[in-house]
LUMLUMDO-308611 format. One record per residue (C-alpha): residue number from 1; residue in one letter; x, y, z. Coordinates in Angstrom, 1 decimal, always signed. Each point is the difference from the previous one (the first is absolute). Example, Ala and Ser with C-alpha at 12.3 -4.5 7.8 and 13.67 -1.06 7.14 Angstrom:
+-----+---+--------+--------+--------+
!   k ! r !     xx !     yy !     zz !
+-----+---+--------+--------+--------+
!   1 ! a !  +12.3 !   -4.5 !   +7.8 !
!   2 ! s !   +1.4 !   +3.4 !   -0.7 !
+-----+---+--------+--------+--------+
This chain:
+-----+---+--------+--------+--------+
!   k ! r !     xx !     yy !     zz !
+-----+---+--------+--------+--------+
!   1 ! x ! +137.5 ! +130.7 !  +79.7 !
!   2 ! x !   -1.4 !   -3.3 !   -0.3 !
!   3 ! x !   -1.7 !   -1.9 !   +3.0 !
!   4 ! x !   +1.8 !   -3.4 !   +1.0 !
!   5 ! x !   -2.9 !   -2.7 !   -0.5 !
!   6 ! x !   +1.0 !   -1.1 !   +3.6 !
!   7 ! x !   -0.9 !   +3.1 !   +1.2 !
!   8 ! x !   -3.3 !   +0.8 !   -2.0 !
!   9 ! x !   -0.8 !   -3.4 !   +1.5 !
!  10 ! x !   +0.7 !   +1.3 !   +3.5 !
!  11 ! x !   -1.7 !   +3.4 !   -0.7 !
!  12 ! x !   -3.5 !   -1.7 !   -1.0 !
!  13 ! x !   +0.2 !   -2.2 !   +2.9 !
!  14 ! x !   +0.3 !   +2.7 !   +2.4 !
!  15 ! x !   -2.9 !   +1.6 !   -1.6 !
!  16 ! x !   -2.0 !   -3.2 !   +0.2 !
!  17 ! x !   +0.7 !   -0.6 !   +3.6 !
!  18 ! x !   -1.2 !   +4.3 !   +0.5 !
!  19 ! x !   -3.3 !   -0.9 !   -1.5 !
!  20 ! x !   -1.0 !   -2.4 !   +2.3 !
!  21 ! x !   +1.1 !   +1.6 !   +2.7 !
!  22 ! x !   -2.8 !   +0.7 !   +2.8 !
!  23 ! x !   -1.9 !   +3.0 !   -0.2 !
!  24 ! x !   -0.7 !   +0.6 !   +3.0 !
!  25 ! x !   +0.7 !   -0.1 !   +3.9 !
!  26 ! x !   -1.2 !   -2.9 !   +1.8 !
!  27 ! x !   -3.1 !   +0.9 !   +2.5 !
!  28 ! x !   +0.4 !   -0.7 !   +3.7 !
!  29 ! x !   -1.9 !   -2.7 !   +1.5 !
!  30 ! x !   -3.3 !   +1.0 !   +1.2 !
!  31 ! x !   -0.7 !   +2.3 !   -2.1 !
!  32 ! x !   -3.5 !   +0.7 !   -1.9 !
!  33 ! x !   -0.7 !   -1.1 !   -3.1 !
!  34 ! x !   -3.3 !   +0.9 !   -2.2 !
!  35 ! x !   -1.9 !   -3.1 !   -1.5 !
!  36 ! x !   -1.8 !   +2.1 !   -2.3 !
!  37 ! x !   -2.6 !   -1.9 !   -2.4 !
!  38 ! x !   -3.2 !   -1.9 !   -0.5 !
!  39 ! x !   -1.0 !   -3.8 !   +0.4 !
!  40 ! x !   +3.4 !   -1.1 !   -0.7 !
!  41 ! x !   +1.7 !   +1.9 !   +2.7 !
!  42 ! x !   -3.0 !   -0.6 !   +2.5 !
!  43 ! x !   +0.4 !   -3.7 !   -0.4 !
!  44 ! x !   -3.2 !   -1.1 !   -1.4 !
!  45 ! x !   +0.4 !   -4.0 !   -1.0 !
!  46 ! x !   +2.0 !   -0.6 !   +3.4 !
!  47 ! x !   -0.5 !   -0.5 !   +3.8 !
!  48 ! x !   +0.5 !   +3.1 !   +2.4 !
!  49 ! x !   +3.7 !   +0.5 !   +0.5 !
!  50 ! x !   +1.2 !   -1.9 !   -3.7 !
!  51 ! x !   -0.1 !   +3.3 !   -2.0 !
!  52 ! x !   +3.0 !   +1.4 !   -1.4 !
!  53 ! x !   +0.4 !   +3.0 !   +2.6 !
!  54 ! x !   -0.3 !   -2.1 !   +2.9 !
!  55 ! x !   +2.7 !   -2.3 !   -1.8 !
!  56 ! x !   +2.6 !   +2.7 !   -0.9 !
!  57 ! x !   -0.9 !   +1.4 !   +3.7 !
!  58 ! x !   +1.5 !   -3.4 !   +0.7 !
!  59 ! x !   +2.9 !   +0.0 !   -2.2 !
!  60 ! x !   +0.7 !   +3.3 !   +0.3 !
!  61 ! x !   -0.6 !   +1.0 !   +3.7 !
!  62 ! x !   -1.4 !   +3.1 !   -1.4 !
!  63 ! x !   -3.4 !   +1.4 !   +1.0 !
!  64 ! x !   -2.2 !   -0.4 !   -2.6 !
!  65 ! x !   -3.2 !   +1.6 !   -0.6 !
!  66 ! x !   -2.4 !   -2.1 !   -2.4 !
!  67 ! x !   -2.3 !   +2.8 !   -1.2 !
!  68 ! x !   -1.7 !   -2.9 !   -2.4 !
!  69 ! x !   -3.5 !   +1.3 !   -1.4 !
!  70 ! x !   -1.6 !   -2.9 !   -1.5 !
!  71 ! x !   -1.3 !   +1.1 !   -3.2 !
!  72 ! x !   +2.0 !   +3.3 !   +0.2 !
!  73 ! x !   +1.1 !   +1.4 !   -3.7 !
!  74 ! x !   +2.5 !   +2.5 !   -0.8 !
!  75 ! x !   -2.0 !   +3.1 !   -0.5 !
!  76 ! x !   -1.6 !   -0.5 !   +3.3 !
!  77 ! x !   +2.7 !   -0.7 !   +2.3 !
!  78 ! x !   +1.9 !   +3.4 !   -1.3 !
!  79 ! x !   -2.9 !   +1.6 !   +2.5 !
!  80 ! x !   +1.3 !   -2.5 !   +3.1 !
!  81 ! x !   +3.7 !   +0.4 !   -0.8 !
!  82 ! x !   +0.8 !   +3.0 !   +2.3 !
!  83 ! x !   -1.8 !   -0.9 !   +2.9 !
!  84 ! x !   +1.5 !   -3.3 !   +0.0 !
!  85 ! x !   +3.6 !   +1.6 !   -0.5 !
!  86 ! x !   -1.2 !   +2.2 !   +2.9 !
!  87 ! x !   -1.0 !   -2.4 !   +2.2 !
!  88 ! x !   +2.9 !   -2.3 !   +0.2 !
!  89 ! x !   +3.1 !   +2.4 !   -1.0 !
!  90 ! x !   +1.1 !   -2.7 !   -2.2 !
!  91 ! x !   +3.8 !   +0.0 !   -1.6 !
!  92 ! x !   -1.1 !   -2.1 !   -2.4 !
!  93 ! x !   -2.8 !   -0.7 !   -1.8 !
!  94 ! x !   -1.3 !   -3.1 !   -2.3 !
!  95 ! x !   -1.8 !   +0.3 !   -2.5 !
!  96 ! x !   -2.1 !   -2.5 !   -1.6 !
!  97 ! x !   -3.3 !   +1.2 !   -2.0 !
!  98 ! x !   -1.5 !   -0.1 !   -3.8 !
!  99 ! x !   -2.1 !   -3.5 !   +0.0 !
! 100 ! x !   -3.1 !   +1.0 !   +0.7 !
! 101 ! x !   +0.4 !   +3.3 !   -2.1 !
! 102 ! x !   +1.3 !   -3.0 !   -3.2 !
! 103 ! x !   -3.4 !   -1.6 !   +1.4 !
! 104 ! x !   -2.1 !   +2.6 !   -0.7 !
! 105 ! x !   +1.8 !   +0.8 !   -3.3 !
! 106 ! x !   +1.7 !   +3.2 !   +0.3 !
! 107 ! x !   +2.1 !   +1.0 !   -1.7 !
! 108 ! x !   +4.0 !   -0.4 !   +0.7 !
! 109 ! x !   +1.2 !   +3.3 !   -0.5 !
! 110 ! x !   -3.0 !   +1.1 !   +2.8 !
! 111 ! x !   +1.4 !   -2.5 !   +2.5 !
! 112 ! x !   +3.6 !   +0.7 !   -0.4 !
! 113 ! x !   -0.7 !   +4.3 !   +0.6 !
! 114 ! x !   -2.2 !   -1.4 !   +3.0 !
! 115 ! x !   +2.6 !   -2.1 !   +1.0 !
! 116 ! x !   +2.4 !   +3.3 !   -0.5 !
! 117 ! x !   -1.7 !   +1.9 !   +2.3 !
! 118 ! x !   +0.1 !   -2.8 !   +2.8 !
! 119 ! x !   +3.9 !   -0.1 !   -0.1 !
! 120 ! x !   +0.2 !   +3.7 !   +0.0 !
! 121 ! x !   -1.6 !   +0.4 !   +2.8 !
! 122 ! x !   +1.7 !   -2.9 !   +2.1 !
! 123 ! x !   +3.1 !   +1.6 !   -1.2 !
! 124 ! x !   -1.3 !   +3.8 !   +1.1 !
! 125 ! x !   -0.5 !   -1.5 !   +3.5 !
! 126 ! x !   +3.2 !   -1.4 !   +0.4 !
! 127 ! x !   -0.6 !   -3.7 !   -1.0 !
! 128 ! x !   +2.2 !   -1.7 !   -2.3 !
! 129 ! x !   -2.7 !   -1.1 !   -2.3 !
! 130 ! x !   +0.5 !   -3.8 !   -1.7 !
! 131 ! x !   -2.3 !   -1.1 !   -3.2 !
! 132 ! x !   -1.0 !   -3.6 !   -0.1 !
! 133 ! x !   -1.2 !   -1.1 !   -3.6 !
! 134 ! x !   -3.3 !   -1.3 !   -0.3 !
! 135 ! x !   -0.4 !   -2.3 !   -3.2 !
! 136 ! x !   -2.4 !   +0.8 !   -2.9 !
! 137 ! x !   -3.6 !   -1.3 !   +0.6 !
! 138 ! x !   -0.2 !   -3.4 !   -2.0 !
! 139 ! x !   -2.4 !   -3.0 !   +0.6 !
! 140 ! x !   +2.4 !   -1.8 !   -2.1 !
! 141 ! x !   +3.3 !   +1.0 !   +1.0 !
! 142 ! x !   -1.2 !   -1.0 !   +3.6 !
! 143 ! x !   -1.1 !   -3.7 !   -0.9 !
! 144 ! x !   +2.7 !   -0.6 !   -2.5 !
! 145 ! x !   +2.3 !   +1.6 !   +2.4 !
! 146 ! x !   +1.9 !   +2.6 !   -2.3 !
! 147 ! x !   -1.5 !   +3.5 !   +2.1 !
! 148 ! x !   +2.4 !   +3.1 !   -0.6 !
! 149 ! x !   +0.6 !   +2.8 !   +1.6 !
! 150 ! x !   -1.8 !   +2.9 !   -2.0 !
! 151 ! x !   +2.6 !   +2.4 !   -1.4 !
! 152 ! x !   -1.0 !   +3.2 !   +1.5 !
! 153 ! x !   +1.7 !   -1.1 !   +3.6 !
! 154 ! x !   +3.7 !   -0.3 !   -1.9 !
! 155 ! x !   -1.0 !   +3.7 !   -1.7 !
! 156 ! x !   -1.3 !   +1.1 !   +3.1 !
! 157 ! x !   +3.0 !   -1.1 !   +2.1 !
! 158 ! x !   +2.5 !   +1.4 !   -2.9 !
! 159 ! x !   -1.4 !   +3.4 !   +0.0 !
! 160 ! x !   -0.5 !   +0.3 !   +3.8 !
! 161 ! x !   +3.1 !   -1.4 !   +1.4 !
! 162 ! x !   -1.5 !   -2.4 !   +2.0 !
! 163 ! x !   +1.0 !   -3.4 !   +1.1 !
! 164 ! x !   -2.1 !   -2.3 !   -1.8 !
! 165 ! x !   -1.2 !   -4.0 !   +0.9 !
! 166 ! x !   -0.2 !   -1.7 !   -3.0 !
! 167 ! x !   -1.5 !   -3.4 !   -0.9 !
! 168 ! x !   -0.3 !   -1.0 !   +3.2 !
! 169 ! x !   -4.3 !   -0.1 !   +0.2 !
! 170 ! x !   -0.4 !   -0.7 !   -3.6 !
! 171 ! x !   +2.1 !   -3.6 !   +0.9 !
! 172 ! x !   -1.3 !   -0.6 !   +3.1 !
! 173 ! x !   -3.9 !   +0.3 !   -2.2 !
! 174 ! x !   +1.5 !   -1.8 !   -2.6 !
! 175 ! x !   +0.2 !   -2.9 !   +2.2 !
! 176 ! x !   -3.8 !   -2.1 !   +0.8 !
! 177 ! x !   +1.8 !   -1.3 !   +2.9 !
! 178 ! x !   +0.7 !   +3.5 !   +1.2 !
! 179 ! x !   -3.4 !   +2.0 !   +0.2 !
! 180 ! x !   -3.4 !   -0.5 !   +1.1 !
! 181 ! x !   -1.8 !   +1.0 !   -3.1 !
! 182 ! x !   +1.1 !   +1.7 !   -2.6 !
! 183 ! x !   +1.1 !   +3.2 !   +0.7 !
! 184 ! x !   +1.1 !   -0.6 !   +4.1 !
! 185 ! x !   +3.0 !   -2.0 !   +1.4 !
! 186 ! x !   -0.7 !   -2.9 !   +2.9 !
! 187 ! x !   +2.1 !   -0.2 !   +3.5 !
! 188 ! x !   +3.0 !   -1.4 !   -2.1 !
! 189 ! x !   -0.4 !   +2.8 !   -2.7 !
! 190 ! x !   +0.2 !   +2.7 !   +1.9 !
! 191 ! x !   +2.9 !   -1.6 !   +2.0 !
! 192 ! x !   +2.0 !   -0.1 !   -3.9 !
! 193 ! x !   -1.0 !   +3.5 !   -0.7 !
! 194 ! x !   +1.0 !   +1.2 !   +3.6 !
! 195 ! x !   +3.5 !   -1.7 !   -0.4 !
! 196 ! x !   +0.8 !   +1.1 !   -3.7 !
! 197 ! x !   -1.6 !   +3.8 !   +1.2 !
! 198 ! x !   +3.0 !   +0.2 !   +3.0 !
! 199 ! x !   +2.4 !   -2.0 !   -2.4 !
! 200 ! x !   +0.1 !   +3.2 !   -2.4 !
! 201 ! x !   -0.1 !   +2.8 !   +2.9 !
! 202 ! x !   +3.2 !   -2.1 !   +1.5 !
! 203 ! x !   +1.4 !   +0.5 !   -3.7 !
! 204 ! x !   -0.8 !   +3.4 !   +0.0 !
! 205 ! x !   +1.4 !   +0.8 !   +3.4 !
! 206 ! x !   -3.1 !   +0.9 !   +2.1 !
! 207 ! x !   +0.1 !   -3.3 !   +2.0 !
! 208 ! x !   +2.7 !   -1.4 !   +1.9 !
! 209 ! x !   +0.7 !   -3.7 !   -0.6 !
! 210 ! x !   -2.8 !   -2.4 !   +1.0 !
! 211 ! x !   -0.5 !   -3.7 !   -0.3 !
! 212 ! x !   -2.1 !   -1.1 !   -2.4 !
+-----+---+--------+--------+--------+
């Protein structure tokens, strides 16, 4: 039997509208959230209290934990994950690691199992783990304001099921008006990445609402 085209029409739209559904529950208010990186997620270029945890804290009304090690690389902080998953009982956990590992020139595929290993384990505790995509290490894509996020976050987010942030740092560094050197936001920086962050966890269903 053949399909009206109305109704093929209606069919796809339907489907559409599935796939970008939310995926998940939204958390309660008040509850703990993992910050989980190095000098981005610390807040290094900013004031006390203008990082991006403290802002989504704000936004959110969520209790986040900033465990921010400046200088922190992906191979190291898989030996910190646990105890920092243990220590708060997060239910959700950010991720956001890999520049200083690009820094040091290792090698992508290293980083992304690193990375692996960090969301398994927020996930074996009980934390919703969430990857935020840290753009490839360029001098030039910085000053000419073209950075990108490198490609083993999308592979890493496809093959682990994981919400992932995309875009949203390698903009914000792409910007001179937006960072403090050239690999660190400023106040107004880490306000941007903060916003866009709870803009896509609102999307994806894990935050209620908020104004922006």
């Amino acid at each position: 039997m053949r399909i009206p085209h109305w109704l093929l029409l209606a069919l796809l739209a339907a489907l559409s509208a599935c796939g970008d559904a939310a995926r998940f529950e939204p958390l309660p208010a008040d509850s703990i959230v993992l910050a989980f990186g190095d000098s981005i997620t610390h807040g290094t270029g900013a004031a006390r209290g203008e990082d991006y945890p403290t802002r989504l804290a704000a936004l959110s009304g969520w209790r986040v934990h900033n465990a921010g090690i400046p200088g922190d690389t992906a191979r190291a902080a898989t030996a910190r994950i646990a105890d920092a998953l243990a220590s708060t009982s997060a239910a959700l956990a950010i991720i956001e690691l890999g520049g200083n590992d690009f820094l040091r020139r290792r090698p992508s595929a290293e980083v992304k199992e690193d990375l692996r290993t960090i969301i398994r384990a927020a996930r074996a505790a009980g934390a919703i783990p969430v990857l935020v995509a840290v753009p490839q290490s360029s001098v030039f894509g910085a000053v000419t304001g073209r950075l990108r996020d490198d490609p083993i976050y999308a592979a890493l987010a496809d093959e682990e099921n994981v919400l992932l942030i995309e875009d949203a740092l390698a903009d914000v560094l792409s910007d001179a008006k937006l960072r403090s050197d050239l690999v660190h936001p400023n106040a107004e920086g880490y306000r941007i990445l903060a916003t866009q962050i709870a803009e896509e966890l609102e999307r994806a269903g894990l935050l209620r609402g908020t104004a922006y």
